[in-house]
C-alpha positions as CSV (number, residue, x, y, z in Angstrom):
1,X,46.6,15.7,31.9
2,X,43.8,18.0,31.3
3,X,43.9,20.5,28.4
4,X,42.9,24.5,29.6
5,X,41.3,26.4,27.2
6,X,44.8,28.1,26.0
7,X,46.2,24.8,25.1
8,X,42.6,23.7,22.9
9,X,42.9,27.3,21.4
10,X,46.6,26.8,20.5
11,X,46.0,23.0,18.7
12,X,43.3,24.9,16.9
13,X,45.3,27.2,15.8
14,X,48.1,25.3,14.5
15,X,45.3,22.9,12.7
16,X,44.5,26.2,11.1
17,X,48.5,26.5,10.1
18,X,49.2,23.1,9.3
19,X,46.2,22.6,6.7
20,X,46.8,26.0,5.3
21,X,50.4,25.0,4.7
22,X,49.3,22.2,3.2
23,X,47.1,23.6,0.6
24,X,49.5,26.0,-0.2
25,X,52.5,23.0,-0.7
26,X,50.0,20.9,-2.5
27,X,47.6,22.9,-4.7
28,X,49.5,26.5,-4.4
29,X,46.2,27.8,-2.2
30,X,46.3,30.2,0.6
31,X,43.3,29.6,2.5
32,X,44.1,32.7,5.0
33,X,44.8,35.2,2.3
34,X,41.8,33.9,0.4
35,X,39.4,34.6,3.1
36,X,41.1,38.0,4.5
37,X,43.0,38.7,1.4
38,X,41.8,42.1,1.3
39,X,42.2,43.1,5.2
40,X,46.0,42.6,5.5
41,X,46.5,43.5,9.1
42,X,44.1,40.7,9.7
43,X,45.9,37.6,7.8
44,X,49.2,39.1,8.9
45,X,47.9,38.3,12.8
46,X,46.3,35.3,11.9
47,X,49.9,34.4,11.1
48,X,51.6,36.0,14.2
49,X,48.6,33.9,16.3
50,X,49.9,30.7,14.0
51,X,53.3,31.4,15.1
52,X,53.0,32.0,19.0
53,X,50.4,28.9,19.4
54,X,53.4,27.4,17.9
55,X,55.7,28.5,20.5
56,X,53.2,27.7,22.7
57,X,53.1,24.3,22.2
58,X,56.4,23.6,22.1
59,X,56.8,25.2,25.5
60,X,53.8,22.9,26.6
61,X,55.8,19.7,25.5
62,X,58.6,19.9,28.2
63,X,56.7,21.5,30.9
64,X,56.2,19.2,33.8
């Protein structure tokens, strides 16, 4: 099955999650708030945009 260019965005995005998780689980490093720490709007959608790609993805898994 093809990926569209929502689905490419969305496995980026939760790349972007995932390996910020992981920083922050392994060395206590938020990547996110270190780039936009001061512009909290900004890292709080960056977040929101982590979270619906989530969503996303689990509603691409049992879609036909």
């Amino acid at each position: 099955m093809a990926k569209s260019i929502l689905d490419w965005i969305a496995l980026i995005l939760l790349i972007i999650g995932g390996l910020n998780w992981g920083l922050v689980g392994i060395v206590d490093f938020n990547l996110v708030t270190a780039i936009f720490g001061s512009i909290e709007t900004l890292v709080t959608i960056i977040y929101v945009l982590v979270g619906v790609a989530a969503l996303y993805t689990i509603y691409f898994l049992f879609k036909k």
